[in-house]
Structure formats: structure tokens, C-alpha cells
C-alpha positions as CSV (number, residue, x, y, z in Angstrom):
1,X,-4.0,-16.4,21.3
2,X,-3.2,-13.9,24.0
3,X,-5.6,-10.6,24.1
4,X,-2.6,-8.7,23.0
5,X,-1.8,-11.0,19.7
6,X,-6.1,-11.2,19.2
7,X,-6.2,-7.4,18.7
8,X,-2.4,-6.9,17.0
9,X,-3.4,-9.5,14.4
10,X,-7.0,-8.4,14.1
11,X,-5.7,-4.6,13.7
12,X,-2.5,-4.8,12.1
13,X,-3.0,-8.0,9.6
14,X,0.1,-9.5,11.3
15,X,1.6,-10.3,14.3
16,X,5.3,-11.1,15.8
17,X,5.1,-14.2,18.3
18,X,8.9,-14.2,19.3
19,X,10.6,-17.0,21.3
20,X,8.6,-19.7,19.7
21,X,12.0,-21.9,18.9
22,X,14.3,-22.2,21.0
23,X,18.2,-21.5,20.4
24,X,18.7,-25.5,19.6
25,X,15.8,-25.1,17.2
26,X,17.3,-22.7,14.9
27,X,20.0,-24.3,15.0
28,X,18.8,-27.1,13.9
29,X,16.8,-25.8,10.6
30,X,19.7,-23.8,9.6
31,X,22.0,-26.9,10.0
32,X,19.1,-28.7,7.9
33,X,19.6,-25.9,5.3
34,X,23.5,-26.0,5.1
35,X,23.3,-29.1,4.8
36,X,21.1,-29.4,1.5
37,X,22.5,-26.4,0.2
38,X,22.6,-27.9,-3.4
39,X,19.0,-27.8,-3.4
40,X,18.4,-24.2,-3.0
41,X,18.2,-22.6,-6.3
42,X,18.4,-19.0,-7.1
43,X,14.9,-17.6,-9.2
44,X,15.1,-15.6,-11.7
45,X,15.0,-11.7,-10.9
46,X,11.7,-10.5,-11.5
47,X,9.1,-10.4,-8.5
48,X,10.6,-6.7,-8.0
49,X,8.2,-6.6,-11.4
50,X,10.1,-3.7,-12.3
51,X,10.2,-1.2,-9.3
52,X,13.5,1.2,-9.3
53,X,13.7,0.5,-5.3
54,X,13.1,-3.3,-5.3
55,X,15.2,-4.4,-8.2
56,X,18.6,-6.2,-7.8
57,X,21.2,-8.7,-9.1
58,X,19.8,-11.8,-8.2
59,X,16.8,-13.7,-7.0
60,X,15.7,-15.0,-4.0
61,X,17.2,-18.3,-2.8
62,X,14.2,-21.8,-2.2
63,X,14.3,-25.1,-2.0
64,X,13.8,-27.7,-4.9
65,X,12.3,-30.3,-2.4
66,X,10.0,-30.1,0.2
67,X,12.2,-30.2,3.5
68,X,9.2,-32.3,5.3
69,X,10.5,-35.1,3.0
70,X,14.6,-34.7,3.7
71,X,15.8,-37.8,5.4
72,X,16.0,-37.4,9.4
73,X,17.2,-35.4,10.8
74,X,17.2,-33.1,9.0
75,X,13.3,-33.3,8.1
76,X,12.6,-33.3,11.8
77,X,12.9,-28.9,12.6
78,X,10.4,-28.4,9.6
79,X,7.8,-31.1,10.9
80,X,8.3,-29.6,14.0
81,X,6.9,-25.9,12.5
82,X,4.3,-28.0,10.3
83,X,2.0,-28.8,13.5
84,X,3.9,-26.5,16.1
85,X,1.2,-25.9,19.2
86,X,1.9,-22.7,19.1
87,X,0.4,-22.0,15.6
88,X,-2.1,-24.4,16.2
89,X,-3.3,-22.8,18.8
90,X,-3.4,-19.4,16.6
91,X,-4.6,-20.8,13.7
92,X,-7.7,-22.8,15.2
93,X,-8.6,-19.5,16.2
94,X,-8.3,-17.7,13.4
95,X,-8.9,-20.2,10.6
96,X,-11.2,-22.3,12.8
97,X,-10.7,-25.2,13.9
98,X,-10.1,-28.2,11.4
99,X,-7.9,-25.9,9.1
100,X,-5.7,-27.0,6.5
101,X,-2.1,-26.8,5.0
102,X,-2.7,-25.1,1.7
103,X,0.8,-24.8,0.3
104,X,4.5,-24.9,1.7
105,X,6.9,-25.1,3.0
106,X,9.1,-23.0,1.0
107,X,12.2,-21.3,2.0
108,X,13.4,-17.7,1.2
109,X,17.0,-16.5,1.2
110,X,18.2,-13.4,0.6
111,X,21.7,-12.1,0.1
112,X,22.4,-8.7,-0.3
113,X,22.2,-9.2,-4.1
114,X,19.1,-10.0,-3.7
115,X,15.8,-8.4,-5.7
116,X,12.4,-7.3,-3.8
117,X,9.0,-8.3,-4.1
118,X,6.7,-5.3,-5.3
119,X,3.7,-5.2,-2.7
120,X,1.0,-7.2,-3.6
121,X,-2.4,-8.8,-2.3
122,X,-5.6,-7.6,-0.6
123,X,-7.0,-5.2,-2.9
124,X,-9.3,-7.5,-5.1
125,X,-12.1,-8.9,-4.1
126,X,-11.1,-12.6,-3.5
127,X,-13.1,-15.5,-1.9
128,X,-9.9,-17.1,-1.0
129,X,-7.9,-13.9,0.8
130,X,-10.6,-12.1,3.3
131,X,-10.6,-10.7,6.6
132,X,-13.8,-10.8,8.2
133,X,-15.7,-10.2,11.9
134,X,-18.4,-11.5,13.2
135,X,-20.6,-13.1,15.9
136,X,-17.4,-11.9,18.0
137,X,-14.9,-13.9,16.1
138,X,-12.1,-13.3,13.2
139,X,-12.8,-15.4,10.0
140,X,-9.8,-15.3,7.9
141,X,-8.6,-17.1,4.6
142,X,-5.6,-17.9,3.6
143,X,-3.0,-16.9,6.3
144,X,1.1,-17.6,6.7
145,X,3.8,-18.8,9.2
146,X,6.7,-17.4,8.4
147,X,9.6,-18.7,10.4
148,X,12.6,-16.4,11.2
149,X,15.7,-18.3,10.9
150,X,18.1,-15.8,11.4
151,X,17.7,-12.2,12.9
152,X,16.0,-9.4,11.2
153,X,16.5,-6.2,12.3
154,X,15.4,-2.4,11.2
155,X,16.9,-1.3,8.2
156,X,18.0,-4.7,6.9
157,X,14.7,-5.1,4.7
158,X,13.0,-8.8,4.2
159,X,9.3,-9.1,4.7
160,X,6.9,-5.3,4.9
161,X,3.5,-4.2,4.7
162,X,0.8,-1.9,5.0
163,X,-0.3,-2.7,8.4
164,X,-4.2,-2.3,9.1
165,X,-4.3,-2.8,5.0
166,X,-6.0,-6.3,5.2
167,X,-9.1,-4.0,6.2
168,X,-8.8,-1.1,3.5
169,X,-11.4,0.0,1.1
170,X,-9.3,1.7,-1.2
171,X,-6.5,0.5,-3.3
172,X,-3.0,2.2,-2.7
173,X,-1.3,4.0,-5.5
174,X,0.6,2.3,-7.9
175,X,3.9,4.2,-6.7
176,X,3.2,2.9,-3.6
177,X,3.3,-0.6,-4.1
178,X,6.1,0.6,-6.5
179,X,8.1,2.4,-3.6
180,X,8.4,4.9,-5.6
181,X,6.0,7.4,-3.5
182,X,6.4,7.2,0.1
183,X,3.3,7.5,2.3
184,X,4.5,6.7,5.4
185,X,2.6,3.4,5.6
186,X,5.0,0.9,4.1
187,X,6.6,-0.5,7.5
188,X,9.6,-2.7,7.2
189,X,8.8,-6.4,10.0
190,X,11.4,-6.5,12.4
191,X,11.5,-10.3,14.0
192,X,14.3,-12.3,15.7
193,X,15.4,-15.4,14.9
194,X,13.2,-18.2,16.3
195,X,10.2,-15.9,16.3
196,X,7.4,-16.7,13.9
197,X,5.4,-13.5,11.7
198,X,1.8,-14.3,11.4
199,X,-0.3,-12.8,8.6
200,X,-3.3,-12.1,6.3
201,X,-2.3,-12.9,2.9
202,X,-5.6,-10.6,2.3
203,X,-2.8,-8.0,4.3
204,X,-0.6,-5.6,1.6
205,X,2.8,-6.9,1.7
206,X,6.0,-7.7,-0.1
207,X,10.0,-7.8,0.5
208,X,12.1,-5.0,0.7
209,X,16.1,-6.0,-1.0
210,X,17.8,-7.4,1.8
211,X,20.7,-5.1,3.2
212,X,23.5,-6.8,5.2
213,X,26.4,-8.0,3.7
214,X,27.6,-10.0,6.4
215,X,24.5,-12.6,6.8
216,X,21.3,-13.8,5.5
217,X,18.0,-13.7,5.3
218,X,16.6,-17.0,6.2
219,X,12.9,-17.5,6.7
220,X,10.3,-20.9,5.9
221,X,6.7,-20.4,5.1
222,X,4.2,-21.9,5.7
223,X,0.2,-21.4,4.0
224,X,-2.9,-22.3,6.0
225,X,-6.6,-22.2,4.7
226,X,-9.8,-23.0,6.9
227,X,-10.9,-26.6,6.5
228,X,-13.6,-25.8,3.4
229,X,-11.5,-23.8,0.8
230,X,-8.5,-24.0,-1.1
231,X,-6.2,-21.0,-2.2
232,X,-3.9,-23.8,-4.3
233,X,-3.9,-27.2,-5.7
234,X,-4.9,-29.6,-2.8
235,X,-2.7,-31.9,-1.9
236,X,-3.5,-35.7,-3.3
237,X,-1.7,-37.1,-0.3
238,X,0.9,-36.2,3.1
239,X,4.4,-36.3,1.6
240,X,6.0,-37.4,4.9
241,X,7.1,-41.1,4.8
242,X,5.7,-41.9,8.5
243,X,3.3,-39.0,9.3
244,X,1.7,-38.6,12.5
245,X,-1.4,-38.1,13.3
246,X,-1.5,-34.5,13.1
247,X,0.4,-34.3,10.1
248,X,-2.1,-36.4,8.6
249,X,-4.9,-34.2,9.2
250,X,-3.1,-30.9,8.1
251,X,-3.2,-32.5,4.8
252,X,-6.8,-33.6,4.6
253,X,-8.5,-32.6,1.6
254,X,-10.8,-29.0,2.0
255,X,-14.2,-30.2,3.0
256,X,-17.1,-28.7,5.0
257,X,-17.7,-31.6,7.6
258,X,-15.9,-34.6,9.1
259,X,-12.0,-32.6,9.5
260,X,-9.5,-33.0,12.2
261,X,-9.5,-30.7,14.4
262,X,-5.5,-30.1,15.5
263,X,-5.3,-29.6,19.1
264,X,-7.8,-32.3,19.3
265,X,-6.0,-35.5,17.8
């Protein structure tokens, strides 16, 4: 990580890398969507868990299948963002070295029917969601790649937080998370297509309803742990058909000693 993204991520909970994928490369995961378009299913409404500024028509759109299982191509842009060097790179630094893929990917779509999530996460005490300094270094739990397929731009709503909230000692007020009080502290993630959003799922965060009518919202997660923990169910196996060896050892199973270090294989 660049000095600048070190103290963004370390300050904010978050940080925009932009220019990570190329033109080609969006184009390629959004072709990969279009094309399995009869496996992305609508949820039901109800992560807007009842807040008057979240709530809308219709849920958000995800996949029924992993994409790192589609046939090629059409696996190929998501394997791509599995073990990109870019996250490596940040996650090895703030994950440590030998981390693991906890969960993911999933895909979120949003229309402008489409419901909000109320904010959520970083105000219990969890073992498995921290942010943490010492001996001059970030230690963080779980953390996120989210990939920006298409553009997002201020005002249209998608992913927000309370920066700097990954850090706070006090829990905001239930109107807050609500939106139904406004603080000033709820900031709305601006982030361009083929730019990647880093953050602390130990960060306060949620979706705003999507606004424009005239495209989507488009992005694909992905959920790292460090090497020893596990936020979800780990995985029994790589679900890739003819993984590499790097996407072999984002799926090792969380253990103390012996990992794969990415960068390294």
C-alpha cells in the first residue's frame, strides 16, 4: 500500500483504489453477468429492516452460483479479482500475510427499485470484526473487496459509512443507523467503475436505495480474514475446477502456522 491508502484506510476504515481494471476488464465481468443473467435473483425486501429512507420496491439483485465456477470465460474476470496483486498486496498488509478468503464472491445489483441496507457492524465487541495498532502495524479482521462494475457517482446512493467509525467508542443513535436523524457523518462512497472500495467490516456501513433510473448498480464482493480466524463457515475445498496455485491457498483452511503466503507462491 502507498503511504496515502496506509493512512486513508487506517483513518477512514476504507479506501478507494481506482484504475485497478482496466476498460477490457469491466467489460468483461459485466459481459460475464449479462450473460448469466438467469442466475441473479432478486431477495426479498427487508435489509432496509424497516427504515422510512432505506425502504423500496424490490431487493437487491445476487448470484445463485458462485461466478469462480461459471464455465470460461466467463469465470476468468472473477478469478482475476479472487487473487488480483493489487489486493494482495493490500491485504498482506493489512490482514498479514497468509490471509484467507472467508466468504464470496457475491454480486449486488441495484435498480432504482431497489431497498437499502440499514447501517450495521462495528459497534459490538467481536473477535472476528476489529481494528487494531500496534508494534507500528494495522491488524484487522474481516475486511472486503468490493469491485465497482459500473460507475458510481454522488447522489446516486450504493455503498456509505461512517468513516473513522471502525475506531469509535460509542454506538451511534438508532436514528442514525435508521437515517432518520442526520448527523452529518453518514457519507455516501463515490467510486468509478474498475476501481476497487476497501473496507473494515468492523467500519459502520450499509447501502443507500440506488437512484438512477437509467443504469445499475453493479459491484462483486469479496471477504478476506487473516490466516487464523474465520468470520463464516470455512470452505471444505477450492470450488474452481483447475485452480492455481494461488487460488489454492486463498482457500486453505484458518490455521495459525504452515499458510501460503500470496505474493510469495
Amino acid at each position: 500500500m502507498t503511504p496515502k491508502e496506509l493512512f486513508l484506510f487506517d483513518l477512514w476504515g476504507y479506501v478507494v483504489i481506482e484504475d485497478v481494471l482496466t476498460p477490457e476488464e469491466v467489460a468483461a465481468a459485466n459481459a460475464a453477468v449479462e450473460h448469466h443473467l438467469d442466475l441473479v435473483q432478486k431477495r426479498k425486501p427487508g435489509l432496509s429492516q424497516g427504515a422510512d429512507n432505506l425502504i423500496a420496491a424490490t431487493g437487491r439483485g445476487e448470484f445463485s452460483q458462485n461466478p469462480l465456477t461459471f464455465e470460461r470465460p466467463w469465470c476468468e474476470p472473477f478469478r482475476r479479482m479472487l487473487v488480483h496483486e493489487r489486493i494482495v498486496g493490500i491485504f498482506n498488509e493489512i490482514l498479514g500475510t497468509g490471509f484467507r478468503l472467508d466468504h464470496g464472491p457475491g454480486l449486488i445489483q441495484m435498480d432504482d427499485e431497489t431497498e437499502g441496507h440499514r447501517l450495521h457492524g462495528g459497534m459490538t465487541f467481536d473477535l472476528s470484526q476489529y481494528h487494531g495498532f500496534d508494534h507500528g502495524k494495522m491488524h484487522c479482521g474481516l475486511c472486503v473487496a468490493a469491485w465497482q462494475l459500473t460507475d458510481v457517482e454522488p447522489g446516486d446512493g450504493g455503498f456509505a459509512c461512517i468513516p473513522g467509525s471502525h475506531k469509535s467508542n460509542y454506538r451511534p443513535a438508532l436514528d442514525v443507523l435508521m437515517l432518520d436523524a442526520d448527523w452529518g457523518c453518514v457519507e455516501q462512497v463515490v467510486a468509478p467503475a474498475g476501481s476497487v472500495v476497501i473496507f473494515n467490516e468492523a467500519l459502520v456501513h450499509g447501502t443507500l436505495p440506488w437512484q438512477p433510473a437509467d443504469r445499475l448498480r453493479r459491484s462483486i464482493l469479496f471477504k478476506y480474514s487473516p490466516g487464523f480466524m474465520s468470520w463464516g463457515s470455512p470452505h471444505e475445498k477450492c470450488p474452481i475446477a483447475d485452480p492455481t496455485p494461488e487460488e489454492e491457498a486463498i482457500y486453505q483452511s484458518p490455521r495459525r502456522t504452515g499458510r501460503t503466503a500470496l505474493g510469495e507462491v
